[in-house]
N, C-alpha and C positions, 0 to 999 in steps of 0.2 A: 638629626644627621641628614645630609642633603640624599636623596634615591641617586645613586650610579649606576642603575639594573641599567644592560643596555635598552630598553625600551623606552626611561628617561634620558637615555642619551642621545637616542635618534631626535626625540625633541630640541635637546639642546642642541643639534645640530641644523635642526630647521629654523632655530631662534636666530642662530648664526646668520642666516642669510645663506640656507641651503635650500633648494629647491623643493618642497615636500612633493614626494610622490604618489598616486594615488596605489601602487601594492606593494605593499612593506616589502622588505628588502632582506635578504635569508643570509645573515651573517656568513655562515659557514661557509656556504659558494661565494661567497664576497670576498672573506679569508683566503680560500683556497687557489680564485682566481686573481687574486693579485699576488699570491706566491707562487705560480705558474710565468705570473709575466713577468717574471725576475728569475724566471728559471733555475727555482730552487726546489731540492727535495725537498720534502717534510724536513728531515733532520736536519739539512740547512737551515730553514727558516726556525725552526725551533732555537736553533743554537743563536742565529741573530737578535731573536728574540727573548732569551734570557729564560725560556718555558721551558719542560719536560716534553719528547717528544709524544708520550703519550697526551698530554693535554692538547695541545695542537690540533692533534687527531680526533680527539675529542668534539672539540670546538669547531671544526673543518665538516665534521660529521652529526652535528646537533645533538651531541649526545651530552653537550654541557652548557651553562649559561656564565660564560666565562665574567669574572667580579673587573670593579675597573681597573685594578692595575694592572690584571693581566691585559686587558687593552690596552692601558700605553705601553707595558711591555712587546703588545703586539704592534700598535703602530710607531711606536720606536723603531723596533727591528726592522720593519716594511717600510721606513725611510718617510712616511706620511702621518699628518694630522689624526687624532683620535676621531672628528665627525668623518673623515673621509671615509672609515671603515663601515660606513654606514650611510655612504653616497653613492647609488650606480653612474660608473662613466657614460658620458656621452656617446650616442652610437659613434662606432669606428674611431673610435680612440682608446689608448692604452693608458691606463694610470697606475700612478705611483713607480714610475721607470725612471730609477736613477741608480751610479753606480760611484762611489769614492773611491780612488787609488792612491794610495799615502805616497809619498818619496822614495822612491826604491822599492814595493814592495807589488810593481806590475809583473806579470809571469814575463819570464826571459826568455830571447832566440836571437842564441849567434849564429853569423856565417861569418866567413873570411875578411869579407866587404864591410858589411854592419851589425850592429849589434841592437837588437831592438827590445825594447819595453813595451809590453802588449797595456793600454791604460783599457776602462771601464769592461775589463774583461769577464767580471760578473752576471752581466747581463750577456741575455740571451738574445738569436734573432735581432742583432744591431742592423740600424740601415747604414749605421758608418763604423770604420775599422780605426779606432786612437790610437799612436806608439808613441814614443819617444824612441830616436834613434841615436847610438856613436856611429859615428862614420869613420870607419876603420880606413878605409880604399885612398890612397893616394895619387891613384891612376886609373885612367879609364882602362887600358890593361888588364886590371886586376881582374873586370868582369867577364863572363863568358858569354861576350853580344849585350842584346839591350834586355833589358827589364820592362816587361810589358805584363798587361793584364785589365778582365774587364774593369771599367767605370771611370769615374775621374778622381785625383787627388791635388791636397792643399798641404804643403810644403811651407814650415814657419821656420828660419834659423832663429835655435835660442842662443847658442854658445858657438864662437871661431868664426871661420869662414869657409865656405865650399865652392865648389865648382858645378852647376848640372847642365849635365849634356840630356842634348834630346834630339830627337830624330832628324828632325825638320829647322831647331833653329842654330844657330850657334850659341856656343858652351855662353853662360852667363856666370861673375863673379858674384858670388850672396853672402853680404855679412847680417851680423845679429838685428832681427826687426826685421830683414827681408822676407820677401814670400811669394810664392808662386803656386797658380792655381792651374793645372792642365790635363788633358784626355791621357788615360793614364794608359790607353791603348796603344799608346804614341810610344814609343822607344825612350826609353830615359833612364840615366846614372848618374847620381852623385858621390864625388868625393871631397876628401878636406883638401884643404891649400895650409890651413894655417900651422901654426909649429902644433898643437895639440890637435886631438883629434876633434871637430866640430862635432853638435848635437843639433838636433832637429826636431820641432815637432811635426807628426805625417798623419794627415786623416785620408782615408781612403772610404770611398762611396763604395756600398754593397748592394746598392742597388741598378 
């Protein structure tokens, strides 16, 4: 039977074409620090992971020498490769950061105006903000002044056609495929034009 003790794994991972490091590498704080940058509790990452919340802790805490399925269970759930769980990242980088949001199923926030889909809402500390938006608004009217706020944002029409005003230029017509990319400090409102309400997708910089 092939050895899967993690201590044969870290090998197979250096066979990989992973860089060997010269001082091993402490599972648990590897574990724990990559389910920190996805801004999960234990019980989140347990429950991703298909584990008991007690093994986690376990495992997080060197109290156990987890077998390998619980590693691909583990690097399943953390969205990463089985060697990676036994890779440290590069200084000043984050690894294993990524978030899925199925069709419908991003946290919601209506207003009057639009109605937004919050996307990769799972992670934590984003340096950018995803939605999916309805645009309710059929009139500049509707709003109370401009919509402003720090950083810049990128505007994709997926569905209809809009109108967006902005501060400084005059109103532009955007159908599906258009996109606009601007200082979001700038005053600015969009609404639909088309018979349905238009959708949009909107990243905004948080940095």
């Amino acid at each position: 039977m092939t050895d899967r003790s993690p201590v044969n794994l870290i090998r197979i991972a250096r066979e990989g074409g992973v860089e060997e490091s010269a001082e091993p590498l402490n599972l648990g704080s590897r574990v724990r620090e990559l389910r920190k940058s996805k801004g999960w509790t234990l019980e989140q990452a347990a429950q991703h992971a298909g584990l008991a919340r007690s093994t986690l802790s376990k495992i997080e805490n060197g109290q156990m020498s987890p077998t390998y399925e619980a590693l691909k269970k583990l690097a399943t759930g953390l969205q990463i490769s089985v060697p990676q769980l036994f890779t440290p990242p590069s200084p000043g980088q984050i690894s294993g950061r990524m978030a899925v949001t199925k069709t419908g199923q991003g946290k919601t926030h209506a207003t009057t105006t639009y109605e937004h889909e919050l996307l990769g809402d799972a992670l934590s500390k984003k340096q950018m903000l995803p939605y999916r938006a309805r645009i309710r608004a059929r009139s500049v009217e509707e709003f109370d002044g401009w919509v402003r706020h720090d950083g810049e944002e990128f505007l994709y029409v997926l569905t209809g056609v809009i109108r967006l005003y902005t501060e400084f230029y005059e109103p532009i017509e955007m159908r599906r495929g258009d996109s606009a990319y601007y200082d979001a400090t700038m005053g600015h409102n969009v609404v639909s034009v088309s018979d349905e309400d238009a959708t949009i997708l909107w990243v905004t910089s948080l940095s």
